[in-house]
C-alpha positions as CSV (number, residue, x, y, z in Angstrom):
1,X,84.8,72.8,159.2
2,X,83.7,75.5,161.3
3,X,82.5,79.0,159.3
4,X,85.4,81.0,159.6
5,X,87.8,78.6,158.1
6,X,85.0,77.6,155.1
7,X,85.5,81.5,154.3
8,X,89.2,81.3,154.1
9,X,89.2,78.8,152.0
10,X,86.4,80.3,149.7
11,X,88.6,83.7,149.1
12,X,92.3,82.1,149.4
13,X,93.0,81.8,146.0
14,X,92.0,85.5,144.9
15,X,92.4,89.2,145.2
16,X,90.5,91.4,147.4
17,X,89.3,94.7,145.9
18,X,91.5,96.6,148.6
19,X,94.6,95.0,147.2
20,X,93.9,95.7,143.4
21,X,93.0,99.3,144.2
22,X,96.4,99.3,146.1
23,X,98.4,98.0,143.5
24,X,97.1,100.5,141.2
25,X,97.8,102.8,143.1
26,X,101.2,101.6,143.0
27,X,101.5,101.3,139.4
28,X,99.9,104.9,138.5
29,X,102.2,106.8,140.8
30,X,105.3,104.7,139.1
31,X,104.1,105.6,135.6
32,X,103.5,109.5,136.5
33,X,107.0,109.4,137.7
34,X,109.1,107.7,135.1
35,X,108.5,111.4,132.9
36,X,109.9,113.2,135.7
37,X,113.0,111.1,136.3
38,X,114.0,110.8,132.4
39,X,113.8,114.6,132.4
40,X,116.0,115.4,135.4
41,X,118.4,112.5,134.2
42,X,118.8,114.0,130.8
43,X,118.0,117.4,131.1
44,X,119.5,120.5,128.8
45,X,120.4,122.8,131.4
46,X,123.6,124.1,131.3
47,X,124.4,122.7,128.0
48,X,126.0,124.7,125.3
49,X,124.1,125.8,122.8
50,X,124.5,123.6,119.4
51,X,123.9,124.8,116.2
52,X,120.9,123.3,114.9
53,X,119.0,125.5,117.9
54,X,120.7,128.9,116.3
55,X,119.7,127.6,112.4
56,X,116.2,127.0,114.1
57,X,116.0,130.5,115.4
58,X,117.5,132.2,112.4
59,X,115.1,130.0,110.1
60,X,112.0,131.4,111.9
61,X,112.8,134.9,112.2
62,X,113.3,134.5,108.9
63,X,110.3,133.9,107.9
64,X,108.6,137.0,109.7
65,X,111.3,138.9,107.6
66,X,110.2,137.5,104.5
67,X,106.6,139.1,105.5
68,X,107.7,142.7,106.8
69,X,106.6,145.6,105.2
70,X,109.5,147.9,107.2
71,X,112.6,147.1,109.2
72,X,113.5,149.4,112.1
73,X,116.4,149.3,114.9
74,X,116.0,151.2,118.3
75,X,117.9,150.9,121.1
76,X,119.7,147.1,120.2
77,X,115.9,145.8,119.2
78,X,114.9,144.9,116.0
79,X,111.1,145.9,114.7
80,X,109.5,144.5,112.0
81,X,106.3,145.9,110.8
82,X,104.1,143.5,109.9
83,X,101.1,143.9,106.9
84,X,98.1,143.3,109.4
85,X,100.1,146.3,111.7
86,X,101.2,143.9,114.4
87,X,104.6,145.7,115.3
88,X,106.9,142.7,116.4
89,X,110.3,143.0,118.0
90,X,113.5,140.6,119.1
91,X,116.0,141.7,121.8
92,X,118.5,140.5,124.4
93,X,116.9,140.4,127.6
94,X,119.3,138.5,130.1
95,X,121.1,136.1,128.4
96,X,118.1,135.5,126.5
97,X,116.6,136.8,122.5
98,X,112.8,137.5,123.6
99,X,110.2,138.3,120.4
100,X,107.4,140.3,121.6
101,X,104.4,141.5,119.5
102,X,103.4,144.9,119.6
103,X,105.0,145.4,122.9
104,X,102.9,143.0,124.9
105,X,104.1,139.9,126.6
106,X,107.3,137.8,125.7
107,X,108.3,134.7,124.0
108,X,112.0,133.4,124.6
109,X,113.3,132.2,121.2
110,X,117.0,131.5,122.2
111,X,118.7,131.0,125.6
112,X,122.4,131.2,126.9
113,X,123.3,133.6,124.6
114,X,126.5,136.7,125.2
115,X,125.2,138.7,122.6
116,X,122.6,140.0,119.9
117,X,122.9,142.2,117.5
118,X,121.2,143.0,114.4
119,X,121.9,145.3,111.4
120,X,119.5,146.3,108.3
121,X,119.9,148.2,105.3
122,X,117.2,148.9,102.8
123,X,117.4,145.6,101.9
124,X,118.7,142.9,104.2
125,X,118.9,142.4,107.7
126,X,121.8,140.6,109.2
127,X,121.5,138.9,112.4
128,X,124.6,138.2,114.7
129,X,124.3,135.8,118.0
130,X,127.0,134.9,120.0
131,X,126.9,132.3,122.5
132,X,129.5,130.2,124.2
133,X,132.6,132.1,123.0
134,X,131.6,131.1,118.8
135,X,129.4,133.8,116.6
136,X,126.5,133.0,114.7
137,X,125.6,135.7,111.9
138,X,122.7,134.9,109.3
139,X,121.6,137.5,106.4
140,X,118.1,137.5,104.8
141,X,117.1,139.4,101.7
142,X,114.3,141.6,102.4
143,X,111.7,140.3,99.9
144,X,108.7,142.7,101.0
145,X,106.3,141.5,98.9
146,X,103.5,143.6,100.7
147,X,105.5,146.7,100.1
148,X,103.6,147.8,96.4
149,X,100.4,147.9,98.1
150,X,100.9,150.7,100.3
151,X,101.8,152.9,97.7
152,X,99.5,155.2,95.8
153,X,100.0,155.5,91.9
């Protein structure tokens, strides 16, 4: 047997480096993919809105209520004054309810909405959404449990 073919027969039965580098190279690009294709296969877009979204939303803002020292409504937006004296605020921008904080910067809350409207008295605040032809509305009693310290005896 001559060198050459004592060499083949040496490395016939295994992998070479090169190939297992390219097979996991194979195998890593699949894996990073698979994400990408489940979320364009079943992706939300364009969906209607369902209720447990709206109950979601009206169960957070909610809970900033629950905390406000004062209520306030200006030009269709909702401010809530806060106890540390952040000032934060929910409004229809688009077809979008966006909460900002003290003016600054944005965070969507709910999307593919028509409308967004909220009324206050001294002591609730009703919320109304409506999105794809159906209205949401959610009241919250104004606890204001921060309110006693701010006044003076």
């Amino acid at each position: 047997m001559d060198e050459q073919s004592q060499f083949v027969a040496k490395h016939e039965g295994g992998y070479t480096l090169l190939e297992m580098i390219i097979s996991l190279t194979i195998f890593l690009t699949l894996a990073a993919l698979t994400p990408l294709m489940f979320s364009a296969i079943f992706s939300t877009s364009g969906r209607p809105l369902n209720h447990q979204e709206i109950s979601l939303f009206f169960e957070q803002a909610d809970k900033e209520l629950q905390g406000t020292i004062s209520v306030e409504k200006r030009w269709d937006r909702l401010y809530l004054m806060q106890p540390d004296g952040k000032e934060i605020s929910y409004e229809k921008y688009g077809d979008r309810i966006v909460r900002k904080v003290n003016g600054a910067g944005f965070e969507v809350i709910l999307q593919d909405i028509q409308r967004f409207r909220a009324e206050h008295d001294q002591y609730s605040v009703e919320l109304i959404v409506q999105a794809h032809e159906r209205s949401f509305t959610h009241k919250a009693i104004l606890i204001q449990p921060y309110l006693n310290q701010w006044r003076t005896p």
